[in-house]
matplotlib code that plots the C-alpha trace (Angstrom):
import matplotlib.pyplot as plt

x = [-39.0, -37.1, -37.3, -36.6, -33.9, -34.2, -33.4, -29.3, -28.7, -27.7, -23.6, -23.1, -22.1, -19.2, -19.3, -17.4, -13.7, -15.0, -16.7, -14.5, -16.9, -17.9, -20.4, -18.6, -15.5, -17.8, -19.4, -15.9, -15.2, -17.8, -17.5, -13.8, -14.9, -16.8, -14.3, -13.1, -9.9, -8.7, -10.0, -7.8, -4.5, -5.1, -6.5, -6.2, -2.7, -0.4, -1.3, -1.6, 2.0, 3.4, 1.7, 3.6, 6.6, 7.1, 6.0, 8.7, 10.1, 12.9, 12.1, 9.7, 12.3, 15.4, 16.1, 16.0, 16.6, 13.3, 11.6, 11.6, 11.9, 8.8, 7.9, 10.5, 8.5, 5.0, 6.0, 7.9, 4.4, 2.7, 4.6, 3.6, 0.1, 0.4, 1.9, -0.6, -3.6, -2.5, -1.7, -5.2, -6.8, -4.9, -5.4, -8.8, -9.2, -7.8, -11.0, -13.2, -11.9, -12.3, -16.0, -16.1, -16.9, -14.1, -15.3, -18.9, -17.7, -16.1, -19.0, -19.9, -18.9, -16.4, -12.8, -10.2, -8.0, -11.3, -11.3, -8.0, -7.9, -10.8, -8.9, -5.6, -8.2, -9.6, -6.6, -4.8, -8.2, -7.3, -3.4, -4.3, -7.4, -4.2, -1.9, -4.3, -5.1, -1.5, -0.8, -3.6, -2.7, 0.8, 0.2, -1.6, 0.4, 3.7, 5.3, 6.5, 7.8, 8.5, 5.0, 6.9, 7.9, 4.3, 2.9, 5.9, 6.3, 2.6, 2.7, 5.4, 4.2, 1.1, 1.6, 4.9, 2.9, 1.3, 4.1, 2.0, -1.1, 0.9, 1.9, -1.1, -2.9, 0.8, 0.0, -4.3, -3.4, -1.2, -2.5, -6.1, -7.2, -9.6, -6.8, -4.6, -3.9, -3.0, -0.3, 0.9, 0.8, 4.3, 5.4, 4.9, 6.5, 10.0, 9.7, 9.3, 12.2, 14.6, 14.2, 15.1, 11.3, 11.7, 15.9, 17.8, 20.2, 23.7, 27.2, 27.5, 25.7, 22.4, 22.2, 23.7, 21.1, 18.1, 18.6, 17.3, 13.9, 10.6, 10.6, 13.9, 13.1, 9.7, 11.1, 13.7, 12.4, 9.4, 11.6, 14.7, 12.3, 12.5, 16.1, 17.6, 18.7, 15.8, 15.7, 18.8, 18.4, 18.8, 15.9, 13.9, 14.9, 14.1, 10.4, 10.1, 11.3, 9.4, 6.3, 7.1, 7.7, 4.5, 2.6, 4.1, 4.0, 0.0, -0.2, 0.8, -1.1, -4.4, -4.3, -3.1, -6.4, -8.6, -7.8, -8.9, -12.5]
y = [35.0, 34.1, 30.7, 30.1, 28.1, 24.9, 24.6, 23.7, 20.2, 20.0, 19.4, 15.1, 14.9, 12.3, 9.5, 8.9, 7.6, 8.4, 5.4, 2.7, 0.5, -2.8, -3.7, -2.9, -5.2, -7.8, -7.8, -7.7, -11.1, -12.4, -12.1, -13.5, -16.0, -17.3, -17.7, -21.3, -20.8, -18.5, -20.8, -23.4, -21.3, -19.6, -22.3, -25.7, -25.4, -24.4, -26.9, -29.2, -29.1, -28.7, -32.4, -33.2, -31.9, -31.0, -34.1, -36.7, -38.5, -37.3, -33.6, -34.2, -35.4, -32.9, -29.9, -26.2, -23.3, -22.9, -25.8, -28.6, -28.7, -29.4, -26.1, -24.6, -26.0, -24.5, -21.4, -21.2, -22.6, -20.0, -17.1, -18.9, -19.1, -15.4, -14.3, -15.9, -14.7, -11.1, -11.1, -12.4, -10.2, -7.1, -8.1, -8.3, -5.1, -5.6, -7.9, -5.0, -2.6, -5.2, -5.7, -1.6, -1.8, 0.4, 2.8, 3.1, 3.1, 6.2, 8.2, 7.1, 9.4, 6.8, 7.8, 6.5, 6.3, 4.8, 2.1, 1.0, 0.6, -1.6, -3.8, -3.9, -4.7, -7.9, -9.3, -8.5, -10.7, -13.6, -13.4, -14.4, -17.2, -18.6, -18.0, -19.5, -22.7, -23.7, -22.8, -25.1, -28.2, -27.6, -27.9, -31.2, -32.5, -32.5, -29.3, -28.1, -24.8, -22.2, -20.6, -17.1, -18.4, -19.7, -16.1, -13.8, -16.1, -16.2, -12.5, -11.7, -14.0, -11.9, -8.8, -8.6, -9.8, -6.9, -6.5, -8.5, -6.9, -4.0, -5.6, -7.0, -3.7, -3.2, -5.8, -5.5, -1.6, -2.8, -5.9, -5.3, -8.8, -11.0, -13.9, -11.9, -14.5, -16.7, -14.4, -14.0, -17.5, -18.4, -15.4, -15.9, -19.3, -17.5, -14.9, -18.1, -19.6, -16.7, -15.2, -18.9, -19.4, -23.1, -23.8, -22.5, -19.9, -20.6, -18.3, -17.4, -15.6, -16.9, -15.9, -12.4, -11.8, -13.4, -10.3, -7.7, -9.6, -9.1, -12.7, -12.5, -10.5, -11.8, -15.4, -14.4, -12.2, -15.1, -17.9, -15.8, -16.2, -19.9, -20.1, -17.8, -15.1, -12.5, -9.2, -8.2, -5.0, -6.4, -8.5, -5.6, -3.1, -5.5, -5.2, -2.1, -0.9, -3.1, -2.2, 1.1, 0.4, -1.0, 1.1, 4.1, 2.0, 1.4, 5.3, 6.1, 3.4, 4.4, 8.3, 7.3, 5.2, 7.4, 10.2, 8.4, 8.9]
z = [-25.9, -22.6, -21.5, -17.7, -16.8, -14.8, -12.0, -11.1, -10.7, -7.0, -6.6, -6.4, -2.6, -1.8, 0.1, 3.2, 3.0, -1.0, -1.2, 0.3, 2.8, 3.8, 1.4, -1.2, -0.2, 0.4, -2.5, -4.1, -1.9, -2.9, -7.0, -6.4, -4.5, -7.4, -9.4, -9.1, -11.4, -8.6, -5.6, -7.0, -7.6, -4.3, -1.8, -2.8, -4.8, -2.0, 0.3, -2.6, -3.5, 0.3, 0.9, -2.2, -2.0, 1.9, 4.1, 3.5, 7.3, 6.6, 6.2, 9.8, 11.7, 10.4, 12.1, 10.7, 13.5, 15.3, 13.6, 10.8, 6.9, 6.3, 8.3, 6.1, 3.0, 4.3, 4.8, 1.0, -0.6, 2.0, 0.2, -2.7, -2.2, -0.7, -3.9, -6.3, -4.3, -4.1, -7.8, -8.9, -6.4, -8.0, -11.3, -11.7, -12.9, -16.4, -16.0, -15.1, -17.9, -20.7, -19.4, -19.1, -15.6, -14.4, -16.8, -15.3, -12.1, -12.8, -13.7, -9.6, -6.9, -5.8, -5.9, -7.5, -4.3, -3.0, -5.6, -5.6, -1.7, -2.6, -4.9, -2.7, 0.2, -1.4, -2.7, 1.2, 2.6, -0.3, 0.7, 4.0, 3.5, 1.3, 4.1, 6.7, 4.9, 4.2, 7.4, 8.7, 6.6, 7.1, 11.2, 10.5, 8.4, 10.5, 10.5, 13.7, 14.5, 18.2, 18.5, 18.0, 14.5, 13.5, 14.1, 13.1, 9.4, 8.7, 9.4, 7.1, 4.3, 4.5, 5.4, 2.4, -0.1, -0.6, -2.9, -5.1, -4.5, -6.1, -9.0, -9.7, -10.4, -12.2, -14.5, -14.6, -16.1, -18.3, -19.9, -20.6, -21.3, -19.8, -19.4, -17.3, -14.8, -17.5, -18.8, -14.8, -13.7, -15.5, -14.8, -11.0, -11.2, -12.9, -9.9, -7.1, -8.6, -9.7, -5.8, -4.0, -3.2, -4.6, -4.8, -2.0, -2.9, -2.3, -3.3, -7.0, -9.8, -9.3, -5.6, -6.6, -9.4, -6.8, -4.6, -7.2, -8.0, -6.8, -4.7, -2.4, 0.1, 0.8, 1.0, 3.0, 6.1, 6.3, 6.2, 8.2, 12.0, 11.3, 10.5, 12.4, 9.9, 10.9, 9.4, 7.1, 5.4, 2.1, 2.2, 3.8, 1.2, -1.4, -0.2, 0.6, -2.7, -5.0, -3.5, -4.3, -7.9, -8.4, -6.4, -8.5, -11.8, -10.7, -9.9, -13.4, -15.3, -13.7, -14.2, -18.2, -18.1, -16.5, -18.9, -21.9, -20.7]

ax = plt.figure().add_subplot(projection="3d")
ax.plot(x, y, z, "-o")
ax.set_aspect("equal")
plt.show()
């Protein structure tokens, strides 16, 4: 006896951009937003540590190219706050694949590509809220700085940091634990200090070795409009060339991951 066939299940259409809108960033905003762990690191730290650290009379009133120290100080714990923001933002996918999240979300029609432009998108919109408010206290609290050195540094701090947006999928794909950030955060602080985030670099084999990591050429091309030592290729390879180590090294870690399902 024949038994009819059903009818085909129609093909699953795509969505625009495949998948990547509005809502859905939001929504991702909004769930890291909630996260007071990552509020504090990202928004209330930075600015926490330049009023700290950054705000002496003496820094105020001493002069650094187009501005003060303390300028110079905001924009380091900028970078800083950049860094940390972009990093969590990135991260949060080991999160989402301990949860098994990432793995329902790929039985969706949204793309991969889609997804990760999601994630880098978040942790850009976090980079520059952290950007902003050290920015914003820092202006307050006595920096002074050219008005061509207040946009072109911010601008840099947050536009470079998607270095760290880059390594923090890096790192989400390959540590899949809920603690992430907790592994990262001292990791982060050995980057600040080992690229002359923190400690100025000076002649010698600290200053030779800072120019290879992650952190150098970040801190310098933000800080460089302030002092006067702009753009130098080193510092703009440096970026350039990390981001394309994670990017690739995120690349590779998500199509290993997505072939286990």
């Amino acid at each position: 006896m024949n038994i009819a066939a059903g009818p085909a299940a129609p093909p699953r259409e795509v969505p625009p951009l495949g998948g990547f809108n509005v809502t859905f960033v939001g929504l991702e905003l909004r769930r890291m937003l909630r996260n007071r762990r990552t509020m504090i690191f990202t928004l209330i730290m930075p600015p926490l540590f330049f009023l700290i650290f950054g705000t002496a009379t003496s820094y105020k009133t001493e002069s650094v190219g187009h501005g003060n120290v303390t300028a110079y100080v905001m924009i380091s714990l900028a970078v800083y706050g950049a860094m940390i923001a972009t990093t969590s933002g990135g991260a949060m996918v080991s999160v989402e694949r301990a949860a098994g999240w990432s793995r329902q979300l790929r039985l969706t029609p949204l793309k991969p590509a889609a997804y990760i432009a999601i994630k880098l998108t978040v942790a850009m919109v976090l980079g520059l809220a952290s950007v902003l408010v050290t920015f914003a206290v820092g202006a307050i609290a006595g920096a002074r700085m050219d008005a061509h050195v207040w946009v072109s540094a911010g601008l840099i701090a947050w536009v470079g940091s998607i270095v760290f947006a880059a390594f923090g999928l890096f790192m989400g794909y390959l540590l899949p634990t809920e603690n992430v950030m907790q592994v990262l955060g001292p990791v982060l602080a050995i980057l600040a200090f080992a690229g002359g985030l923190f400690v100025p670099l000076t002649n010698g084999l600290f200053a030779t070795i800072a120019k290879f990591t992650p952190m150098y050429g970040l801190a310098s091309l933000s800080r460089g409009t302030l002092t006067d030592q702009g753009f130098t290729l080193t510092a703009l390879a440096n970026v350039v060339l990390w981001a394309a180590v994670f990017a690739v090294g995120s690349a590779v870690l998500f199509r290993r991951d997505t072939s286990r399902v």
